[in-house]
C-alpha positions in Angstrom: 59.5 124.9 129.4 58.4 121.1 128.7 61.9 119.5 128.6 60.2 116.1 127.5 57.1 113.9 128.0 57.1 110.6 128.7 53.4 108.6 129.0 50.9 105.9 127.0 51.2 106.6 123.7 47.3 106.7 123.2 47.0 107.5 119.2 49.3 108.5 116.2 48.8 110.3 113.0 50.4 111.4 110.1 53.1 114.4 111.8 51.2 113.9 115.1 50.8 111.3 118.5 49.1 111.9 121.6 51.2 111.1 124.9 48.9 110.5 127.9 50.7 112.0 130.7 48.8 111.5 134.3 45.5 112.0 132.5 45.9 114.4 130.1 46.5 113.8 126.6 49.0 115.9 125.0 49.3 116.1 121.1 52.6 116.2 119.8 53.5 117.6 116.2 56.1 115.6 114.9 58.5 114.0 111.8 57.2 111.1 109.9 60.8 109.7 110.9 60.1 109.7 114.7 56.6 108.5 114.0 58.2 105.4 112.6 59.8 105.0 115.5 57.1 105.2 118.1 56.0 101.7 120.1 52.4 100.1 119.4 49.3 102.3 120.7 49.3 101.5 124.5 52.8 101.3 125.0 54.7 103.7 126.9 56.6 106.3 124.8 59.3 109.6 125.5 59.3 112.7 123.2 61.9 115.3 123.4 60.1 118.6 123.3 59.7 122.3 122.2 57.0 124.7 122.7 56.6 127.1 119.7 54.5 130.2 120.8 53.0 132.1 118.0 49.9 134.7 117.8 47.4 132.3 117.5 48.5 129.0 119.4 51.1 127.3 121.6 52.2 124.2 119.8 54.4 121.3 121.1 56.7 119.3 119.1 58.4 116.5 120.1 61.1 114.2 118.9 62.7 110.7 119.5 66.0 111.8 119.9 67.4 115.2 120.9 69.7 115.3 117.8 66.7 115.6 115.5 65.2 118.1 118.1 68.6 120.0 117.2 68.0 120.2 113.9 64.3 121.3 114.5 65.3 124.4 116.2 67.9 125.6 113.8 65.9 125.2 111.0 63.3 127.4 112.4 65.7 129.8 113.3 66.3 130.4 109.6 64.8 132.9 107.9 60.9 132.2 106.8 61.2 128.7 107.6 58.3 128.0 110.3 57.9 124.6 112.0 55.4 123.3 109.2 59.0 123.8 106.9 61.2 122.1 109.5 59.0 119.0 110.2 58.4 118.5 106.5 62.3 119.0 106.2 63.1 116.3 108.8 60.5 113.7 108.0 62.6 112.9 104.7 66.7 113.4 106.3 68.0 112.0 109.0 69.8 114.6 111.7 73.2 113.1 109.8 71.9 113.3 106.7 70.7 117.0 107.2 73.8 118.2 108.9 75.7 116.2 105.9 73.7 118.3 103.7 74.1 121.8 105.0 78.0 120.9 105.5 78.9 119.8 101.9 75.8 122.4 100.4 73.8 119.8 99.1 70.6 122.0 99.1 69.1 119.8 95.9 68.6 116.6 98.6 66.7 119.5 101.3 64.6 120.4 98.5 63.3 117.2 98.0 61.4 117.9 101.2 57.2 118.9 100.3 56.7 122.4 100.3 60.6 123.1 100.2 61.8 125.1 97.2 65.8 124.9 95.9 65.9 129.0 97.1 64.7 128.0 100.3 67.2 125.3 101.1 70.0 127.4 99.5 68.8 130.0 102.1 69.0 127.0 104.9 72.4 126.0 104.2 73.5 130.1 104.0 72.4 131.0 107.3 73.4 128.2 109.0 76.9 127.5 107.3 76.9 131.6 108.5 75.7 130.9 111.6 78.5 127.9 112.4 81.3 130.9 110.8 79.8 132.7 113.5 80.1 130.6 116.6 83.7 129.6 114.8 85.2 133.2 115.4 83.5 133.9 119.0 85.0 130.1 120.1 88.5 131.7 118.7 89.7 129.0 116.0 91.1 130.6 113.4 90.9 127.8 110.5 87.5 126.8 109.1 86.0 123.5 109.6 83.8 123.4 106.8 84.7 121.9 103.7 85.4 123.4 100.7 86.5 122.4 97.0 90.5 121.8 97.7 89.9 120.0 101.1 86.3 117.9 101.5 88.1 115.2 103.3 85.3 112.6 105.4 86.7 113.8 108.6 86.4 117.6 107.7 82.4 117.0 106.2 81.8 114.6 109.4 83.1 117.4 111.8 81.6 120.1 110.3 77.9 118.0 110.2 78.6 117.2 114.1 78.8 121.4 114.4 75.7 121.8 112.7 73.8 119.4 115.1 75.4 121.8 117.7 78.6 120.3 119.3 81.2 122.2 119.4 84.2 122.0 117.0 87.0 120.4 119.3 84.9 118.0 121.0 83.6 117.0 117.4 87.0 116.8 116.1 88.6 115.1 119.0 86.1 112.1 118.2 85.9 112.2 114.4 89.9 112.0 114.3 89.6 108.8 116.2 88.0 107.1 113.5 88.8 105.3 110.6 89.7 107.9 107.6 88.0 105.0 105.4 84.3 105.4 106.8 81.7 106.9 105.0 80.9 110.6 106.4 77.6 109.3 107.5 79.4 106.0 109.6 81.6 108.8 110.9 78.6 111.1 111.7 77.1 108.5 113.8 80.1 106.8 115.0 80.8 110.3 116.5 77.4 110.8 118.1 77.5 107.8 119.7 80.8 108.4 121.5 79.7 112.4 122.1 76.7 110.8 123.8 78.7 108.7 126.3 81.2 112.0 127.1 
């Protein structure tokens, strides 16, 4: 497995750089939003990674950060969504602002994404809100995190987006009740990475 690469970043394209790594040149699919954030041509640059194996090629993707990286992987663990899906998906949201979506159901905002249909983002925010249910039972808490109608408090959208990026529920809401119940769920969503980074 390539963890990560780390190297000159010798050329970038639209969805694609090339990392030189001792000589070799490795091209790296990737988000339009980590693509912004690469350094100048020449510069020295790290990609998180994943190898996608399919019948006809072994494709690496990398991203900036491994929350985005996250999101990657759960998206293409969703049902007919292939990597072409997720990187469209991610070039246009934010980690937060996906796992925002996929917590309150705001599939209109995924289906802004090129080539994403409302059905197919429906379909995203199903599994994964099923998946999260999932995890939920196994871990033993008995009361949902996700919020519904009666109860979508910041904290409860800002935990429940920290559980989609794949932390789980009591160290998400051990930080998130920290914060100020003012925030903005996104403020709160970052705020809470940022202190679930340093733990």
């Amino acid at each position: 497995m390539i963890y990560s690469l780390r190297g000159r970043l010798a050329a970038v394209e639209p969805n694609l750089a090339v990392i030189e790594c001792a000589g070799v040149g490795y091209g790296v699919r990737t988000s339009a939003v980590t693509v912004s954030r690469l350094p100048a041509i020449g510069a020295e640059a790290m990609l998180y990674t994943h190898l996608h194996i399919s019948e006809n090629a072994l494709d690496l993707f990398g991203f900036y950060d491994q929350n985005e990286l996250s999101c990657f992987k759960m998206l293409i663990s969703v049902t007919r969504v292939g990597p072409k899906a997720a990187l469209s998906i991610l070039s246009g949201v934010t980690p937060e602002r996906f796992a925002l979506c996929v917590a309150s159901g705001d599939a209109k905002t995924i289906a802004k994404a090129p080539g994403i249909g409302l059905k197919t983002a429906q379909r995203i925010i199903l599994e994964l809100k099923d998946k999260m249910a999932k995890e939920q039972a196994v871990s033993g808490f008995g009361e949902s995190i996700l919020p519904d109608a009666a109860d979508a408090s910041n904290a409860g959208e800002a935990i429940a987006a920290l559980v989609v990026l794949g932390y789980a529920q009591s160290d998400a809401a051990s930080v998130i009740m920290k914060l100020d119940p003012a925030m903005s769920v996104e403020d709160m969503i970052k705020a809470g990475l940022r202190a679930l980074a340093m733990q």
